[in-house]
N, C-alpha and C positions, 0 to 999 in steps of 0.2 A: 596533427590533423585528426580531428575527430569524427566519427559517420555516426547519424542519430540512426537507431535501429526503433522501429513501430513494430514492438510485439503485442499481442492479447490472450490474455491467459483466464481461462475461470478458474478459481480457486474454489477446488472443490467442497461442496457445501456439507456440513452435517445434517445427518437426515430428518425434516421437523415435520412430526405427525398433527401438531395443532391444524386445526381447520383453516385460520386465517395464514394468509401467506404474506412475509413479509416484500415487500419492494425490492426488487434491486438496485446498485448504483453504480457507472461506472467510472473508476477513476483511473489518474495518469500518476504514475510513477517519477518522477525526473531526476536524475543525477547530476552530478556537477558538471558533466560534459556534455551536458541535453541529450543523453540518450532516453528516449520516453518508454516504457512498459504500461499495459494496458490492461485492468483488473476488473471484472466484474462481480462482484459480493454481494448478498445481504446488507441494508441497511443497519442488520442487528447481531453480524458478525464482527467477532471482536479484530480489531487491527494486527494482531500479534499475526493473525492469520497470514492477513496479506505479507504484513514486514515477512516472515520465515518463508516462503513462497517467492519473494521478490529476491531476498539473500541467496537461496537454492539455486535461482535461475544466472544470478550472477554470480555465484563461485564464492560468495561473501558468507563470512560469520557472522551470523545473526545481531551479535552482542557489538558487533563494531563498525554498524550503521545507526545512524542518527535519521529520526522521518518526520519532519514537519510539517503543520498546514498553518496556513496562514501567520505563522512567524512564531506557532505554538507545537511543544515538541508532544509528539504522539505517543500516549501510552499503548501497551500491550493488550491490554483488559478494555480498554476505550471501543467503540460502533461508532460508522459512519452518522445515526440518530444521534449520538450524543455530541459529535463537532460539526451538527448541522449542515450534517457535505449532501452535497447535490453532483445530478450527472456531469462528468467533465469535471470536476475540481481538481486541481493539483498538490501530491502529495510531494515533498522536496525529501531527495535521500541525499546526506550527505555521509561521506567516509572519514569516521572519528581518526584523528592523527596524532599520532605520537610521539613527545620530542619537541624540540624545539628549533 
């Protein structure tokens, strides 16, 4: 029996003194048992952010979640601007497994 938990977390931002302010955007988290997490960032925050933040909150090693969007696997160094995410999009966490 699985219970989906709706958490929302801001991931806190580094401090940016430029004049223009970037967008935020908020995305959803999902794991393999639909439990959903809820993230609000920068458009022009790198993802490694969020993944280590999402790991943190679930007890997880960084290096041994896998984070997809759209059936493409998310680098560390990648912003939500560069895989064209909008509010609401779904990022997929799955837990890499080992063995056969």
């Amino acid at each position: 029996m699985s219970t989906d938990t709706n958490t929302q977390e801001q991931v806190n931002e580094e401090v940016d003194t430029s004049p223009k302010k970037s967008p935020k955007v908020q995305l959803k988290v999902v794991n393999m048992d639909g439990t959903e997490i809820y993230f609000q960032i920068k458009k022009t925050t790198k993802m490694g952010k969020l993944m280590t933040a999402y790991c943190k909150k679930q007890g997880l090693v960084p290096g041994s979640v896998r984070f997809t969007f759209d059936g493409n696997r998310v680098g560390t160094e990648t912003t939500p601007n560069d895989l064209g995410m909008d509010d609401g999009d779904i990022i997929d966490a799955m837990v890499e497994q080992i063995g056969g």
